[in-house]
N, C-alpha and C positions, 0 to 999 in steps of 0.2 A: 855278328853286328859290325857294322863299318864303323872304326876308330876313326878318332879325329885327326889323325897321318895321315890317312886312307883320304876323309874327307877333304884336306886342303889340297891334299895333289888332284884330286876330283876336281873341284873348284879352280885349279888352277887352267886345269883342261879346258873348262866348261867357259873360262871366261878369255883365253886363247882362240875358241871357235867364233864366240859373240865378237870380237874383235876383229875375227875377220868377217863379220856383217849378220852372223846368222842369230839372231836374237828369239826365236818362236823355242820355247823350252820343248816341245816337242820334236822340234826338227833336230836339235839340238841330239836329245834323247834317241834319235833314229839314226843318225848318223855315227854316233857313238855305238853306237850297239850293230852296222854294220863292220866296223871295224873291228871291235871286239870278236865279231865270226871271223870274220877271215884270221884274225889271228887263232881265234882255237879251233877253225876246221885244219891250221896248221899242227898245232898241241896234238890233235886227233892222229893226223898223218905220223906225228912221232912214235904214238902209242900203238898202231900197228905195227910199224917198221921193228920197234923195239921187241914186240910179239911176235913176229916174223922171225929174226933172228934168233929170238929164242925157241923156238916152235920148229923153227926149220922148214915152216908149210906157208905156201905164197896166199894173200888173203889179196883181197879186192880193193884196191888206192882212193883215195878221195880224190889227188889231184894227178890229172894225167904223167904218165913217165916221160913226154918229149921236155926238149928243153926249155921250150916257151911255158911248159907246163910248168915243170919245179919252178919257173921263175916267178912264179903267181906264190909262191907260199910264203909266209910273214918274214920266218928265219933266213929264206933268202934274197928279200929286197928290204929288209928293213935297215940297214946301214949304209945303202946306196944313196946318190946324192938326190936331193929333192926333188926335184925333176924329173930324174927316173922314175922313182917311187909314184908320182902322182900320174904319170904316166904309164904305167903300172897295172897300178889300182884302179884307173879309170878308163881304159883302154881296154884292161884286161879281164883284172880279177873281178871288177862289178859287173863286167856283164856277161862273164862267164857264171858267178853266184845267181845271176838272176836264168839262169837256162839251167842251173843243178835238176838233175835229175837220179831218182833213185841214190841219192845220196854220192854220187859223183859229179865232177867240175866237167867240162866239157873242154877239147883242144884247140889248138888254132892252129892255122897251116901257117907255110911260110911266110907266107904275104901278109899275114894277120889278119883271117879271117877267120871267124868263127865255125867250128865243125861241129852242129849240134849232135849230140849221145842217140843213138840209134838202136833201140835195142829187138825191130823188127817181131814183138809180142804185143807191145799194147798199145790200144787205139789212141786215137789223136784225142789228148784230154786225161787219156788215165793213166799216162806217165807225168805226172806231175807232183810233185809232194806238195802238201800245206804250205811249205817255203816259199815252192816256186809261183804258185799260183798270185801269191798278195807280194810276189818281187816284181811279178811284171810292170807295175805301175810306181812302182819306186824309182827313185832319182837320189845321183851323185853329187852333193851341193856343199862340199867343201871347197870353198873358192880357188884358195891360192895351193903353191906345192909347201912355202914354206909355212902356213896353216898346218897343213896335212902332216908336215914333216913334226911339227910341235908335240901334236896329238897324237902322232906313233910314239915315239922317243917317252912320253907322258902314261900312254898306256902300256907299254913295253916295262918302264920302272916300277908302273903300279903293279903287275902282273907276278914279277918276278923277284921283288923286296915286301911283297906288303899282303897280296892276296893269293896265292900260289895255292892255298891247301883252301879255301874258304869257297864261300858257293857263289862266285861270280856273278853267275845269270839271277842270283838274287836278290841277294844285302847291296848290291850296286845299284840293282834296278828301282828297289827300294827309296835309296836313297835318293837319286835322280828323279825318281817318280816324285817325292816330298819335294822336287820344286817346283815341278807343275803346279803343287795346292798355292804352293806360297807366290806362283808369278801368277794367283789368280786363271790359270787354264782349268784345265779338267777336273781339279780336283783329288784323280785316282790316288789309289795309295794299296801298297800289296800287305795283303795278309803275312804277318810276321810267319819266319818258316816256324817258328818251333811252336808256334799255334796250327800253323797246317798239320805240323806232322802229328801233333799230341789225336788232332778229327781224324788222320789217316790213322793212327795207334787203334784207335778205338774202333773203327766200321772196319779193319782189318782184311783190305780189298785181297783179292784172289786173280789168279792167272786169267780167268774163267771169269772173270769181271767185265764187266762193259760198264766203264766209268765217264760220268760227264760233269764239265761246268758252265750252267748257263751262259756267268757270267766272267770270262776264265782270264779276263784283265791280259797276265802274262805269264798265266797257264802256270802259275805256284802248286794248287793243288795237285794237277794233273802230274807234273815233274815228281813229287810230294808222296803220290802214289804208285808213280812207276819205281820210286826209288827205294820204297818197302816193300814191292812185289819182288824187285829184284835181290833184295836181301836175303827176304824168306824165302823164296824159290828158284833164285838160280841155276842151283844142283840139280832141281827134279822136272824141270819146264822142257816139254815136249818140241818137237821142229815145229808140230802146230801152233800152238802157245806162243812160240819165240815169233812167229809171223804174224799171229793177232797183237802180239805185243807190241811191233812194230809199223801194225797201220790204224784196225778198228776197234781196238780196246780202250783207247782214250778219245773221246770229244771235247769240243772249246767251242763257245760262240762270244761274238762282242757284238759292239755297232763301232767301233773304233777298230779301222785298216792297222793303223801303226801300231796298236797293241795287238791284231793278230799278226803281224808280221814280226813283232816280237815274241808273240808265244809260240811260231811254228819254229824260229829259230832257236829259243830256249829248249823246246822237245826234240829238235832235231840234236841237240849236244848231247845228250841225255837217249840217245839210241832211239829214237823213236821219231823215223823217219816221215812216216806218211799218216801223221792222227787226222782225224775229221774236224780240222780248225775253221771254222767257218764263219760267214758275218752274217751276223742273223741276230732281228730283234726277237730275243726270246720270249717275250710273254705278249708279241704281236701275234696277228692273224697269218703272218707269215711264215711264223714255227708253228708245223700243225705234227709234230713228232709224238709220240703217244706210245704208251706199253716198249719202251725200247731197251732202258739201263737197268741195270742191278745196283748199280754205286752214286748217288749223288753228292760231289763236295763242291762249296761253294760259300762265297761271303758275296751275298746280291750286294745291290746297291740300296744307298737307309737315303732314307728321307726325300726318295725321288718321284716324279708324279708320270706318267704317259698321259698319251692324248687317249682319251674314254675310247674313242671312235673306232681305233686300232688295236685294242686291248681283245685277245681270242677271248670270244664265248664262253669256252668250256670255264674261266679260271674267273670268268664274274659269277658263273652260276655256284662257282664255292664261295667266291668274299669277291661282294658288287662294291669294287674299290678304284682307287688311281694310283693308290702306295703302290710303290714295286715290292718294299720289302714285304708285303702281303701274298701280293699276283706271285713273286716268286715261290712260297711255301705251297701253294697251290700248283706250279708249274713243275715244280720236284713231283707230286704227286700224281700229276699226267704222265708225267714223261718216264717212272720211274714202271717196269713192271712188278707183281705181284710177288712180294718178297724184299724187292728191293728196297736198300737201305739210307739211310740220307742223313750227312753229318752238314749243319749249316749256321752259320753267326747272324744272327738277329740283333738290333738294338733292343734295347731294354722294354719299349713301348710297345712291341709285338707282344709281350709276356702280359701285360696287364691293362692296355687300350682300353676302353668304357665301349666304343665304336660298334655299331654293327656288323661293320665287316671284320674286326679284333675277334670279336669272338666267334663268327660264324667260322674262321679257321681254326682257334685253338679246336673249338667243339668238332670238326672236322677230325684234325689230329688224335682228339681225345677219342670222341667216339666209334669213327670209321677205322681207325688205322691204330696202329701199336706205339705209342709217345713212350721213348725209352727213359731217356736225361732230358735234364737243363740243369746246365752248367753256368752259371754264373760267373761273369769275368771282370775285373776289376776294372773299371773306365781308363786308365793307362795305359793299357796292353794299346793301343794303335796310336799312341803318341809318337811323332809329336805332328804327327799328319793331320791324326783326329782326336778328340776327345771323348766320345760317344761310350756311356753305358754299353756292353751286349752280353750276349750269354750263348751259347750252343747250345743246339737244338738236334738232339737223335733222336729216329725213328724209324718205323719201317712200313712199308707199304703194304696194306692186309687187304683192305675194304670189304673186312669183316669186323673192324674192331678186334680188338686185344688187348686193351690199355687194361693193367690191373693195378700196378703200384709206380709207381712215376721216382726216377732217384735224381733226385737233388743235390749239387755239392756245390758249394761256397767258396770259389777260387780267391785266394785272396792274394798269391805271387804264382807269379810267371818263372820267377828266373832273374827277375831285371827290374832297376827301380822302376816307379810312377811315374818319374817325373820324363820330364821332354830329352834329358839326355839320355834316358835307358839304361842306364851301364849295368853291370852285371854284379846280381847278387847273391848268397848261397838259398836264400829261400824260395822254394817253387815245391808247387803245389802238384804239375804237371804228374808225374811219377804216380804217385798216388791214386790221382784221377784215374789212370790208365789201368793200375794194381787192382782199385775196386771196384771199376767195371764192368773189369772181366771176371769179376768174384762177387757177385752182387748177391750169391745165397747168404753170405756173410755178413750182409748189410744188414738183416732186417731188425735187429736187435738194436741198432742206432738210436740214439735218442736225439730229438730234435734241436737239442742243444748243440750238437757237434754240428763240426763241419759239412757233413753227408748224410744224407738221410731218406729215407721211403715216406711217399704221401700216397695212402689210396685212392683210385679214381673217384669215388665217391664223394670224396673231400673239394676234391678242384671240383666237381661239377656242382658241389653246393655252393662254393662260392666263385659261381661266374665262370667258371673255365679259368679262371685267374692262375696265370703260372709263374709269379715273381714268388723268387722267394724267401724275401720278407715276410710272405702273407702266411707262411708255414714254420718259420724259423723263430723257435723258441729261444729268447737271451735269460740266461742266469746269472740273477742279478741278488749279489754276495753283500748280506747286511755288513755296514762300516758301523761299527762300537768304538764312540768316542765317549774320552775320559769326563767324570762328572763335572756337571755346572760349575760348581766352586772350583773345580780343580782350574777350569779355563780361565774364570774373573783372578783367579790367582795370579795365574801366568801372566793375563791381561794386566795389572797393577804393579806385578813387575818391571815387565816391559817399559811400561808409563815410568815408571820411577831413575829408570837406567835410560830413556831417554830427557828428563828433565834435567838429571845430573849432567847428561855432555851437553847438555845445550848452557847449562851454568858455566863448567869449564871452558865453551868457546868463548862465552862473555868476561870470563877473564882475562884472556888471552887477546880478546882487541882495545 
């Protein structure tokens, strides 16, 4: 989580940049998050170099070995005089960033020309990473040198007193993203990581995975995922494996440029060079993708409507809607093949809706396909961005049906208060969640009273498909024995007597 130290020198940044004229919180937000690359495609270069040394075996550079090359890297123009620097930065390193290819910087000759990477294999178009593709139409719009000089000096102290071991491309983006809602832009707000990671615990993706998110903001999950493949299998992951790992194992779609060009560079820090980041309205007629993933993670968009007209066929003929967070539950289930698994955050209204297209999905879920969980989440996990009820929704893709027993559990802490500051607390519920659902034989003895529990399908299909669960959760409610009548009117005339007295003794006293 981003501390409130963290957050004023952020703030201080961010109101350093508006000062020098740039006021649109997104630009704001883009421009910042170039800069943060180049400073850790620098971080990157150390951690080779340090692995080199150790290793003794020559690996492959990010930034060219000529001179003009090393002088592109953070560590060695960041102490030079302002001027330089922006001269630099904008001359050099941004548009050498915007021609990166295969995960190296490209050179320049003497004269300062650019020498684009040549690597005489791949056609014109399929040497480009996710990066480079949504760099091309990016722009340098830091005005002045001594702006620019402010905002290094600013991210350099944040980097290296405050955030050094934290997840950067996260809890930052996070936090910046929370002022887009609040200047009234976009809205966005990223899914808390220890929410993502509790959905990636649980669907327990595999090397062997072809993971997507429709709606992949700034690509949280996907990073989210690669980071628990990489845990559990780093040791055993084949030269093939390691190459799907690093181009077609992860997908991302938006209809926002600036959030894929923040999610390919979020993936590209994270080893994962060339994923299929793409702009693309997903539940338009334009994504016609079908039978393709095993893994779906995602938190769609709530309470957002499309235009009827553009909305694919295939996802009216499951729920005839305009909700996205609807079209989207049906758009995992196209796009997902046979088997495949889907961990995803719904508002609360998806679970219990009256609507005909409410239930034409749950009844979809229920009866065609395998409904594992619903999880139920306490309305402050997305504060203080959002307020919104939600719950996760696991399942898997059969379309044969399989739904037998549905497990329910009652999240009541995260980790972190409710309230809008979040701070961190010892109770969470997370752990648990993870424990018993990968032990669900264990469950079945649950009584409706606890926390987690089994509902047979049977049950939800007599009432409604209805999947809150209030509508299944038994309260145990503990008779209070209080003391007899007399006993009260006693106390009662007490009391009365011991206040008449002091109200005598104040009349004495004036």
């Amino acid at each position: 989580m981003v501390t409130g130290a963290i957050k004023n020198k952020v703030d201080k940044i961010w109101t350093d940049i508006w000062a020098g004229g740039i006021t649109n919180p997104l630009t704001v937000i883009e421009q910042l998050t170039y800069l943060m690359f180049i400073r850790s495609l620098d971080e990157k270069e150390l951690e080779i170099e340090e692995f080199e040394n150790m290793m003794g075996e020559s690996m492959e550079k990010i930034f060219p070995q000529s001179a003009i090359g090393q002088s592109m890297r953070w560590s060695k123009f960041k102490d030079r005089d302002s001027r330089e620097i922006y001269e630099i930065i904008s001359q050099r390193v941004f548009p050498a960033i915007k021609k990166m290819k295969y995960g190296r910087l490209p050179d320049f000759s003497e004269n300062g020309e650019l020498i684009e990477i040549e690597d005489g294999v791949a056609a014109e178009g399929e040497n480009k990473t996710a990066f480079a593709r949504y760099m091309e139409d990016a722009m340098f719009l830091i005005p002045t040198p001594q702006v620019l000089q402010k905002i290094i000096t600013g991210l350099d102290d944040l980097y290296e007193h405050d955030i050094a071991d934290l997840d950067m491309q996260g809890d930052l983006y996070e936090y910046m993203l929370g002022k887009l809602a609040t200047a009234g832009q976009n809205g966005q707000f990223r899914t808390p990581k220890h929410i993502r990671e509790m959905m990636v615990e649980l669907i327990q993706p595999t090397p062997d995975d072809l993971i997507c998110d429709p709606a992949c903001g700034t690509a949280g999950f996907l990073v989210s995922a690669s980071e628990y493949i990489r845990k559990k299998y780093e040791d055993t992951m084949t030269s093939e494996q390691w190459e799907a790992f690093s181009n077609e194992t992860f997908s991302g779609f938006d209809t926002d440029r600036t959030m894929l060009r923040i999610s390919a560079m979020n993936l590209m820090l994270h080893s994962i060079s060339n994923p299929d980041i793409d702009y693309k309205d997903s539940v338009s007629k334009q994504n016609q993708i079908s039978e393709k993933y095993t893994v779906c993670l995602a938190n769609p968009p709530f309470k957002g409507t499309v235009d009827a007209e553009s909305i694919n066929d295939d996802l009216k003929a499951i729920t005839n809607t305009k909700k996205t967070e609807l079209l989207f539950l049906a758009l995992f289930l196209r796009m997902m093949k046979t088997g495949g698994r889907c961990a995803c955050i719904v508002p609360d209204g998806v679970l219990f809706g009256s609507s005909k297209a409410h239930k034409s999905i749950r009844k979809e879920l229920v009866e065609n396909h395998q409904l594992r969980a619903v999880i139920s989440m306490p309305s402050g996990v997305f504060k203080p961005y959002a307020g919104v009820s939600t719950a996760v929704l696991i399942f898997t893709k059969t379309g044969a049906g399989g739904t037998e027993n549905v497990w329910f559990y009652d999240m009541k802490a995260d980790g972190f208060s409710l309230d809008d500051k979040r701070s961190e607390i010892k109770e969470n519920d997370i752990p648990d969640i993870i424990k018993r659902f990968h032990n669900l034989d264990q469950e079945q003895t649950r009584e409706r009273t606890e926390q987690s529990f089994f509902v047979p399908k049977q049950e939800i299909v007599d009432n409604d498909y209805d999947l809150s669960i209030n509508k299944y959760k038994k309260v145990e409610y503990i008779p209070v024995e209080y003391p007899p009548t007399e006993e009260i009117i006693a106390e009662l005339h007490r009391l009365e007597k011991e206040i008449t007295e002091g109200l005598a003794e104040l009349e004495k006293m004036l």
